[in-house]
C-alpha positions, 0 to 999 in steps of 0.5 A: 500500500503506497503513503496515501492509502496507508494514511487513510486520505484519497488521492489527490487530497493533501498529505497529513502533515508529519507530526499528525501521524498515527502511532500504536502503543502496546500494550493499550491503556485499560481505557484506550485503544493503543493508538497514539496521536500528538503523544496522546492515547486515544480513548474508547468509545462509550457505547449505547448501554451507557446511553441513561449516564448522558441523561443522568438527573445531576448532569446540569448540575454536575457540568452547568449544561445550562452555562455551555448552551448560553456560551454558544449563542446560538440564533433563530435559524442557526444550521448546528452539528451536534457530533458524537450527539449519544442520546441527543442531550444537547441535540434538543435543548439546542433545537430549541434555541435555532427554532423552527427555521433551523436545524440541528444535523444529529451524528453518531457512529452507533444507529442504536444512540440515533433510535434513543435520540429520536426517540426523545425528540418526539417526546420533547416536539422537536423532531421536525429540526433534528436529523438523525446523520449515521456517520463512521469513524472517519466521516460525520457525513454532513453536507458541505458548507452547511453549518453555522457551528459543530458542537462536540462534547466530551466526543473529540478524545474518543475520535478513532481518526481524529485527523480524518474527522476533524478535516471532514468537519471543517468541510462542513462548516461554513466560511467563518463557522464555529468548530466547539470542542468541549473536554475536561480540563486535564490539567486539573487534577480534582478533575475524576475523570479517567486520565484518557478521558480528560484534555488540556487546552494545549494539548487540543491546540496542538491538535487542531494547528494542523488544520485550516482553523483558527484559535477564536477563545477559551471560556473557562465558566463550567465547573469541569471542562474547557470550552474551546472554539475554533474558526474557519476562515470566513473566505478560503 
């Protein structure tokens, strides 16, 4: 297999840069997969079974859910991607803020967690604004220039091909949309979160320098977790 296949890219599209390249680690952490990027393992993904922990009563309170959706403000009509959306936790409460004259593209890798999410957007009326988008490990599979902003919370770590997702969401936002990486601060050690499962504002910087994104600001007002949004170019 030549460079280009190996790397998982198409030909005729540009080549990771070197430092972007994938390593494997044996043996794996109890809690990753053995795959190495940037020096971080990266971590397993949560599956459906664990689907009741995302819409746990405390969550509110435990991360100030409330806070992250007003840090976002989000407009009538606004085109969102709620990636890695689980059980469509935010997918709602976001559909709420854009309205009936927007839409929020739902994704996930598990057609299991889209049942569970659309299940709860009937029962919560929003069903007309949410689509359910089955994505893959290297795809979200949304429509080109067609988002205002993607959301990812606690999601980016878990990416099995952080560098092919990352590149196929910029394609998606449109010139000057948002890409928000919510994680836990891994600098913070009162953080109890798995040590895989928690980044450092650093660490997503270095990751995200490789990409056509600018570094927009770091919102610091949840109890746990960064909050960090990067642009795209609002002419490419």
């Amino acid at each position: 297999m030549g460079l280009v296949g190996a790397l998982g890219l198409c030909a005729g599209e540009p080549v990771r840069p070197a430092e972007a390249r994938y390593e494997t680690r044996t043996p794996a952490d109890r809690d990753g997969i053995g795959k190495i990027y940037f020096g971080r393992e990266i971590a397993k993904v949560m599956g459906h079974q664990a689907a009741g922990w995302l819409e746990r009563r405390t969550r509110e309170e435990e991360e100030r859910t409330d806070l992250l959706l007003n840090a976002l403000e989000l407009k009538p009509g606004n085109v969102v991607a709620d990636v890695g959306a689980g059980s469509g936790y935010f997918s709602w409460r976001m559909a709420q803020k854009v309205g009936p004259t927007g839409k929020i593209f739902a994704n996930d890798i598990q057609p299991e967690m889209l049942e569970l999410l659309m299940a709860q957007m009937q029962r919560r009326g929003v069903e007309k604004v949410v689509e359910p988008v089955l994505g893959t490990v290297q795809d979200p599979k949304l429509p080109a220039n067609s988002t205002d902003l993607i959301l990812l919370v606690d999601v980016y770590h878990e990416l099995d091909f952080p560098f092919e997702m990352t590149r196929a969401m910029i394609s998606a936002l449109k010139p000057g949309g948002r890409l928000v990486l919510v994680e836990y601060r891994g600098e913070d050690p009162n953080v109890a979160i798995k040590r895989l499962h928690k980044m450092t504002a650093e660490q997503v910087k270095k990751e995200m320098a490789v990409h056509r994104l600018k570094f927009d600001q770091k919102i610091d007002v949840l109890p746990q977790q960064h909050i960090l949004i990067f642009r795209k170019a609002a002419a490419e």
